[in-house]
N, CA and C of each residue as an Amber inpcrd file, in Angstrom:
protein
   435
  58.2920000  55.7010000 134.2810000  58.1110000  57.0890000 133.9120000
  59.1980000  57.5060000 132.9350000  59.2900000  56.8970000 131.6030000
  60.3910000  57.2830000 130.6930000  60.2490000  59.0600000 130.3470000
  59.0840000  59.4110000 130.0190000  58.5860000  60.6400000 129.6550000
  59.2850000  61.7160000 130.9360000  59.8270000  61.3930000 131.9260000
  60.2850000  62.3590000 133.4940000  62.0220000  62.1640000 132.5570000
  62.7410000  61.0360000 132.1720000  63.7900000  61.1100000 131.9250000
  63.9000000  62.5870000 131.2050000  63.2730000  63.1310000 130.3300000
  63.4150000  64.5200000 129.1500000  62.9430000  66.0040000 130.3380000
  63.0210000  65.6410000 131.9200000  62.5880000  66.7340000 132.7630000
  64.0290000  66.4780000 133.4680000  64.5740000  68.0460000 133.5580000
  65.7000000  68.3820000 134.7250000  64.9980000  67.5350000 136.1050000
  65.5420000  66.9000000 136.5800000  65.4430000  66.8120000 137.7050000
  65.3580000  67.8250000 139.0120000  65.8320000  69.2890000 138.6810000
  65.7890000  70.2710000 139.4090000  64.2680000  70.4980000 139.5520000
  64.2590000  70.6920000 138.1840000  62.7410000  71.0360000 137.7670000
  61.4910000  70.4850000 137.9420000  61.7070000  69.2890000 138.1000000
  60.5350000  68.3660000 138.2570000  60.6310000  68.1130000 139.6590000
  61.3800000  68.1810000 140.8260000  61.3040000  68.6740000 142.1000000
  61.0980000  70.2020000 142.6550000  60.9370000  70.9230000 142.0600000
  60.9410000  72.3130000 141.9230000  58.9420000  72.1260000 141.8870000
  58.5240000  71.8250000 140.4540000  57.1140000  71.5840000 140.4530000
  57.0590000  70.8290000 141.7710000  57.0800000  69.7120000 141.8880000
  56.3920000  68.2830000 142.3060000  56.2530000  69.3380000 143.7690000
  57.5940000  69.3810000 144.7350000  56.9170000  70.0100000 145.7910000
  56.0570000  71.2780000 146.6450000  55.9980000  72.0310000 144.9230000
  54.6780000  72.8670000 144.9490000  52.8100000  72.2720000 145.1250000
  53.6110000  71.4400000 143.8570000  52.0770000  70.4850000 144.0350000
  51.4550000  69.3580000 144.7440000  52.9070000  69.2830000 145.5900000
  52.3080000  67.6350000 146.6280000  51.9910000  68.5850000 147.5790000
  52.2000000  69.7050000 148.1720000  51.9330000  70.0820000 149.6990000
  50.3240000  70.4920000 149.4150000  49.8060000  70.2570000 148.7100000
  48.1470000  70.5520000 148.4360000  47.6220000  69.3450000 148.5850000
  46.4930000  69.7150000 149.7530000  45.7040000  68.6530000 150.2610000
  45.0030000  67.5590000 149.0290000  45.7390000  66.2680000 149.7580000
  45.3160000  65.1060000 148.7040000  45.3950000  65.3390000 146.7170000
  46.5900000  65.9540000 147.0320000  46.9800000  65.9260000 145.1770000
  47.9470000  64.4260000 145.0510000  48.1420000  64.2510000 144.2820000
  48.9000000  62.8420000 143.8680000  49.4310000  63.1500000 142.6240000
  50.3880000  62.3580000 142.0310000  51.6630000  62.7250000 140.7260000
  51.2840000  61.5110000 140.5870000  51.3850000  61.5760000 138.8560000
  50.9620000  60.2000000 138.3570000  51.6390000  60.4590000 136.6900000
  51.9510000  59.5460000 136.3560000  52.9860000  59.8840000 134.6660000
  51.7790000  60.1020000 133.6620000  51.9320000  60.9740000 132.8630000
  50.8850000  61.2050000 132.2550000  51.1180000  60.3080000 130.4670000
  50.3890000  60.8030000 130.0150000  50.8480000  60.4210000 128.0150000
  52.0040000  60.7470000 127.7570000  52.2930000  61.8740000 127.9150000
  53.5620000  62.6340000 128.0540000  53.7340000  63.7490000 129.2250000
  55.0200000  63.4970000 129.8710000  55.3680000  64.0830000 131.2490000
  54.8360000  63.3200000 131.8850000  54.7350000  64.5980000 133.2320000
  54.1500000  63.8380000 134.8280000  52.9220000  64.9160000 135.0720000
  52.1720000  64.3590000 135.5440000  51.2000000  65.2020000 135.8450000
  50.1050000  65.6490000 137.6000000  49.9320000  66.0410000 137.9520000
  49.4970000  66.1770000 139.3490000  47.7630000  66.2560000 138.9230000
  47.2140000  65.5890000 139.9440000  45.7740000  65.3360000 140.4120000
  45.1540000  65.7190000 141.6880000  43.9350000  66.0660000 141.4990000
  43.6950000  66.1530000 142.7710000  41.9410000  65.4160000 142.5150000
  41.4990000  63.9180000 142.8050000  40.6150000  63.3030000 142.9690000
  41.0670000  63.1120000 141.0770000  40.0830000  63.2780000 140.6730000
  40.6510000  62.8730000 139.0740000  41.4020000  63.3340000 137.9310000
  41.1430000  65.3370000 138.3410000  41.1050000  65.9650000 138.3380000
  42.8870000  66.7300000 137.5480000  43.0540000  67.1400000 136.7680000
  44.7020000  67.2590000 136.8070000  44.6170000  68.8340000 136.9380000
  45.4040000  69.6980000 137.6510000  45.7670000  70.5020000 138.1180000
  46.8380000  71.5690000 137.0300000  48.2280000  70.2480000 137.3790000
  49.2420000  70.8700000 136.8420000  49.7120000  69.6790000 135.7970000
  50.7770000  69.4490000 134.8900000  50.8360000  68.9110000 133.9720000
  52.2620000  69.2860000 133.2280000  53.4920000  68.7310000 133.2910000
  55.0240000  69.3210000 133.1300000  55.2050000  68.4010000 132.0740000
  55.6440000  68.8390000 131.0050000  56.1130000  67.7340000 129.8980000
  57.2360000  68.3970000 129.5120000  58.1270000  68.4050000 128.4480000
  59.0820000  68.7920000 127.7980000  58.5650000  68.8390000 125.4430000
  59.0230000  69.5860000 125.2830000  58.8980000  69.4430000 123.7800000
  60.2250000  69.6800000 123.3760000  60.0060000  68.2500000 122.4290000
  61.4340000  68.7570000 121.7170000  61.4200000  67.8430000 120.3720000
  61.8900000  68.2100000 118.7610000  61.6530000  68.1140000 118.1490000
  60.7240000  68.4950000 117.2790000  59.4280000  69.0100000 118.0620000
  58.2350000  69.5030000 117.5290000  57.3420000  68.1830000 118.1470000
  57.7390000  67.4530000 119.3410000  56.6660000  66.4610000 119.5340000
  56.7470000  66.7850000 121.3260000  55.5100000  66.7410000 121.9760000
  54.4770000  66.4450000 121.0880000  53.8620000  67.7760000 120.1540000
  53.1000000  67.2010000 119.3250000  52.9310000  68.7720000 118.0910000
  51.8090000  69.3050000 118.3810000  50.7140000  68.7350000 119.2670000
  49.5200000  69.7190000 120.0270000  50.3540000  70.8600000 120.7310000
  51.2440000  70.7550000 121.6640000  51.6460000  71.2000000 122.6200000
  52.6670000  72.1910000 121.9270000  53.4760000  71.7420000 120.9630000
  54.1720000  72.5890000 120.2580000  53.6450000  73.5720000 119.2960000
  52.3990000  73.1050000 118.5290000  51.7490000  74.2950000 118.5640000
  51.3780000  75.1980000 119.1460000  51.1190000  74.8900000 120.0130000
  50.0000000  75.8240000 121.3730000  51.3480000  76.9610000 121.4560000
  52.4010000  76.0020000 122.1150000  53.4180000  77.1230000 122.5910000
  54.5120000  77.8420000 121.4380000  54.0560000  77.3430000 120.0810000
  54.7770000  78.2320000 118.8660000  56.3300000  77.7520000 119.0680000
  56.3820000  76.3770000 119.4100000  57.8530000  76.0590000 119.6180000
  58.4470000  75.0010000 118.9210000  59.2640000  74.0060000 118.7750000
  59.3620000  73.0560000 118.5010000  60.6310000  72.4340000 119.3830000
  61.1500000  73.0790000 120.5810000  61.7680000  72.7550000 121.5490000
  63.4510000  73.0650000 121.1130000  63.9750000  72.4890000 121.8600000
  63.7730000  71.7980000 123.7720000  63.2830000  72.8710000 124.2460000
  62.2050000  72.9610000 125.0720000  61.2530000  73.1850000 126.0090000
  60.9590000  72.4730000 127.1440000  60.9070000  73.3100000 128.0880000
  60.2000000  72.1750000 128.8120000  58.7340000  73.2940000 129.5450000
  57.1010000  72.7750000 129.5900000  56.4120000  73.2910000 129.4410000
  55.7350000  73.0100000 130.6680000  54.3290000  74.5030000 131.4550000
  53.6450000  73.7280000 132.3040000  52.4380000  74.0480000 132.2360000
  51.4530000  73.3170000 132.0010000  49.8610000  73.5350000 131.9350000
  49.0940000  73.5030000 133.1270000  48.0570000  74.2730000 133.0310000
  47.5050000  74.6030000 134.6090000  46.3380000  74.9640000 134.1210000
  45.3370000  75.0850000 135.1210000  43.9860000  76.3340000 134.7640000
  44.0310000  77.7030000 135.4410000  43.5410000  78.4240000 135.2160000
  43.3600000  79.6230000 135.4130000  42.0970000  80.4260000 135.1720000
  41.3060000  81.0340000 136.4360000  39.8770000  81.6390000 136.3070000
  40.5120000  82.8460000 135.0080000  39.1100000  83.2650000 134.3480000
  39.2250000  84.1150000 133.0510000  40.2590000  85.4840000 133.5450000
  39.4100000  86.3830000 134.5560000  40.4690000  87.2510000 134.8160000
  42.1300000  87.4760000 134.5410000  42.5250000  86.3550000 135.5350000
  43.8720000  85.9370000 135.2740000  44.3190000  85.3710000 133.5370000
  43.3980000  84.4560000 133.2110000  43.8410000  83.8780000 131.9930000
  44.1630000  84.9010000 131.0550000  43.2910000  85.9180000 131.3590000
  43.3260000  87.1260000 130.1710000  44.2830000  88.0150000 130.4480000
  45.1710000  88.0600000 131.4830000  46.1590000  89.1130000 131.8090000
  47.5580000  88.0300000 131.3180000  47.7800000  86.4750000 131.2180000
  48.2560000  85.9440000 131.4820000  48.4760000  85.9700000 129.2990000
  47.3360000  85.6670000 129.3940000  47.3640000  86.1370000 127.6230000
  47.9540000  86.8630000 127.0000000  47.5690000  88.3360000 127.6110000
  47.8050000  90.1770000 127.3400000  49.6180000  89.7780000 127.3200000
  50.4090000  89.0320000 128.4860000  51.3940000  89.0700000 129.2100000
  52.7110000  88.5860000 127.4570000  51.9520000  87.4460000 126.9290000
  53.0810000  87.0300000 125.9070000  53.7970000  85.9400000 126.6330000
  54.6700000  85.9000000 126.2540000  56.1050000  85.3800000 127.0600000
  57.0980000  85.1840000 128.2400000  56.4390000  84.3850000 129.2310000
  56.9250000  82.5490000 128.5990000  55.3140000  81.8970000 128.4310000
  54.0640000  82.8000000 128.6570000  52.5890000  82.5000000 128.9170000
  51.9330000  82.0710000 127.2870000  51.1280000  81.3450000 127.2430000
  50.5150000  80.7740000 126.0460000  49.2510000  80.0770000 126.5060000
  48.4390000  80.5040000 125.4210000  46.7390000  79.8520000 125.9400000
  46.6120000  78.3620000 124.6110000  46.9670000  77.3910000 124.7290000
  46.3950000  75.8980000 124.1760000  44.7180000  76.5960000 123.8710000
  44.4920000  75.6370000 122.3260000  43.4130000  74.9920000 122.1530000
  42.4300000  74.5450000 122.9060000  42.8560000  73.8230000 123.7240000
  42.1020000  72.5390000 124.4610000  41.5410000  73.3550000 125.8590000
  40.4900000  73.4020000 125.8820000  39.8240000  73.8690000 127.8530000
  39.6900000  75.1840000 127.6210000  38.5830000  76.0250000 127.7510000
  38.9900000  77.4530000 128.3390000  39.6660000  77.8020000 129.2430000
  39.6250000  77.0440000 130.3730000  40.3710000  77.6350000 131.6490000
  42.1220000  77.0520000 131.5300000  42.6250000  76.3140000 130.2720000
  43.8880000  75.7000000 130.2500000  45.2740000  77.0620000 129.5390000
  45.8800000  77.3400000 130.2790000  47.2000000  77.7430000 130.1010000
  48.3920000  77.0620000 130.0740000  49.0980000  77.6990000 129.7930000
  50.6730000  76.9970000 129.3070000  51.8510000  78.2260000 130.0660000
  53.3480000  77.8410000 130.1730000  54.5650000  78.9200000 130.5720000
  55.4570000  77.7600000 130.3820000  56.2420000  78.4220000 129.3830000
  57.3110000  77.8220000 129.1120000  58.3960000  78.1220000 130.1880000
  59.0610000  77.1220000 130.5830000  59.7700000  77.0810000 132.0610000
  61.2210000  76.9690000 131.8260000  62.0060000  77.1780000 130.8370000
  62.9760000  77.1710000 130.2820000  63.2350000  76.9240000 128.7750000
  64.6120000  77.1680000 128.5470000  65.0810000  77.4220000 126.9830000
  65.3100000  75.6770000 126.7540000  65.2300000  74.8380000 127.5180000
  65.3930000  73.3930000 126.7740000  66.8640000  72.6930000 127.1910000
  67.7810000  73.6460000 128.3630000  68.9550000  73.1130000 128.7410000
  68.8950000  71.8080000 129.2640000  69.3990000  71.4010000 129.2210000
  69.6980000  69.7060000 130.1300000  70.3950000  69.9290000 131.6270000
  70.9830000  70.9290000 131.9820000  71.8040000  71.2320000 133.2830000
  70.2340000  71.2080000 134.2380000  69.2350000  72.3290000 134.2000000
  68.3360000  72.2870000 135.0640000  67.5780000  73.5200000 134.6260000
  67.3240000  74.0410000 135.3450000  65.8720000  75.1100000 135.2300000
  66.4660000  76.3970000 134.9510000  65.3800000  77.1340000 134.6420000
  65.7460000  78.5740000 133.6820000  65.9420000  79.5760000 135.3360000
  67.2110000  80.4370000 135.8150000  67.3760000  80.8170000 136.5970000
  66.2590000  82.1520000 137.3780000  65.8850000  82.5210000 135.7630000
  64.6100000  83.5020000 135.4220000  63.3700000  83.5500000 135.6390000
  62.5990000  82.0690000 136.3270000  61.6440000  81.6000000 136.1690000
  61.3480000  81.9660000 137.9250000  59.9280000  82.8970000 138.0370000
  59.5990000  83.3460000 139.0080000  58.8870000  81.9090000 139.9940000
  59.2600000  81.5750000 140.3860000  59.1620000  80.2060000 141.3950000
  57.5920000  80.6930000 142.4810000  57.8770000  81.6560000 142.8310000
  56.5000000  82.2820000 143.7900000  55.3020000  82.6500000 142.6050000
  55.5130000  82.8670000 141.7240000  54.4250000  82.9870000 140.7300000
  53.9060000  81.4300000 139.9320000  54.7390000  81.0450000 140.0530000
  54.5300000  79.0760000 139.1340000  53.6250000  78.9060000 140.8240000
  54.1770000  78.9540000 142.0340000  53.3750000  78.2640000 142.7680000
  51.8230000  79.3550000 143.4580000  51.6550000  80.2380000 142.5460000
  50.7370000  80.9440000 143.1380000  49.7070000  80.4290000 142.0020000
  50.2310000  80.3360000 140.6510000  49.5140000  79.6380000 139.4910000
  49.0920000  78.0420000 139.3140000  50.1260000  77.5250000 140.1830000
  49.8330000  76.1070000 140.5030000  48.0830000  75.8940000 141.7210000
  48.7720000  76.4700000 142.7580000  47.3970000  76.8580000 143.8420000
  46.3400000  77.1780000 143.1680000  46.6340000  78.6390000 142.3710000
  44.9820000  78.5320000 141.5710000  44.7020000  77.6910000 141.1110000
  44.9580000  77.1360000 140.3160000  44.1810000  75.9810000 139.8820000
  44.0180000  74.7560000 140.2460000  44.7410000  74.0840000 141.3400000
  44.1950000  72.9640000 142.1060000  43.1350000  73.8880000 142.4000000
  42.9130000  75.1050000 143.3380000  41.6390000  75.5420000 143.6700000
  40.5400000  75.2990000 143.0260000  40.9360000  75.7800000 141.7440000
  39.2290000  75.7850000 140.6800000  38.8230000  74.2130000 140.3710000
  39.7680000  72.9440000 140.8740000  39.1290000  71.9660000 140.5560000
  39.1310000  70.9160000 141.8940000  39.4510000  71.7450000 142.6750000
  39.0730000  70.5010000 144.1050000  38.2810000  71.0360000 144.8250000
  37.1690000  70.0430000 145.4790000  36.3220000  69.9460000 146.5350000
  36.5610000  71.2220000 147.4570000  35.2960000  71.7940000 147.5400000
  35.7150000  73.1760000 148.8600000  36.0210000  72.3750000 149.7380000
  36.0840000  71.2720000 150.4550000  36.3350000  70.9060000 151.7200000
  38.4390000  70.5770000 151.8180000  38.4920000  70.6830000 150.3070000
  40.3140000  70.7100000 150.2110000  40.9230000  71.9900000 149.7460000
  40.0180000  73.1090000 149.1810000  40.2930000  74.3040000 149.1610000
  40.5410000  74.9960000 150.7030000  39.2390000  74.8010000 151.2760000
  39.3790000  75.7800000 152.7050000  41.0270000  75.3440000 153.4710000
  41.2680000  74.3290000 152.6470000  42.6520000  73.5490000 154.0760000
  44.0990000  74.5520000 153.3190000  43.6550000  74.9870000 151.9400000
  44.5460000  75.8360000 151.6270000  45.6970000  76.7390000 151.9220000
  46.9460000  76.7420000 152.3400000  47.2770000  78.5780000 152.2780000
  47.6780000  78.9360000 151.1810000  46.9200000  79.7700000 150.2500000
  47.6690000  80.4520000 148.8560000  48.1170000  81.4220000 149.2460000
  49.1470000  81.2420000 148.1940000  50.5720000  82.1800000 148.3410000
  50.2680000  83.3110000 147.5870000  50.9300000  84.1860000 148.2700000
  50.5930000  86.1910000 147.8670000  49.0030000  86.7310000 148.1610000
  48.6090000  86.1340000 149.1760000  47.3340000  86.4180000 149.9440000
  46.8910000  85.4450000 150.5220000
């Protein structure tokens, strides 16, 4: 997993144990970053940009780094408030239901102190929701209802 070396380690335990406590998700290294699954399915998706690479991603988020970034889905409702919202939120090209939040300024120490942790994992939950089996949704508890 060379692509995890360019992730705080705070940070990428910060994600990871949002997204492992969801029934039958799995972490697997993606093209770039690490990414979480649930059956084939990717959920959540943590990479870093820096330099301007990768340049899909650095477009999307109007950056050219250090960044470090997290992609998710999100039903329209939300996507569109998440839109309206600006900053650290960004809607990618790629998927209707795919969003972006930039999760820090690109430090190497660890994670942005600013970064609402109960909201990344209420945004993480949604969207394992919208792509796993009702029989791994119902085993759910989402957070803030």
């Amino acid at each position: 997993m060379a692509e995890s070396a360019n992730l705080p380690a705070e940070l990428l335990a910060s994600v990871r144990a949002v997204c492992l406590r969801l029934p039958e998700a799995h972490e697997e290294p993606a093209w770039v970053g690490i990414r979480w699954r649930v059956g084939k399915r990717t959920f959540a998706h943590l990479l870093a940009i820096e330099s301007g690479w990768p340049p899909a991603y650095a477009r999307a988020a109007a950056t050219d780094g250090p960044v470090r970034v997290l992609t998710f889905r999100s039903p329209s409702p939300e996507r569109d408030a998440l839109c309206n919202m600006g900053h650290p939120f960004f809607k990618p090209a790629w998927g209707p239901e795919v969003m972006g939040m930039l999760l820090d300024g690109g430090g190497h120490s660890g994670i942005d102190r600013n970064v609402d942790w109960d909201e990344v994992a209420e945004l993480i939950t949604e969207s394992y929701c919208l792509l796993a089996p009702r029989r791994l949704v119902s085993l759910v508890d989402r957070p803030g209802g």
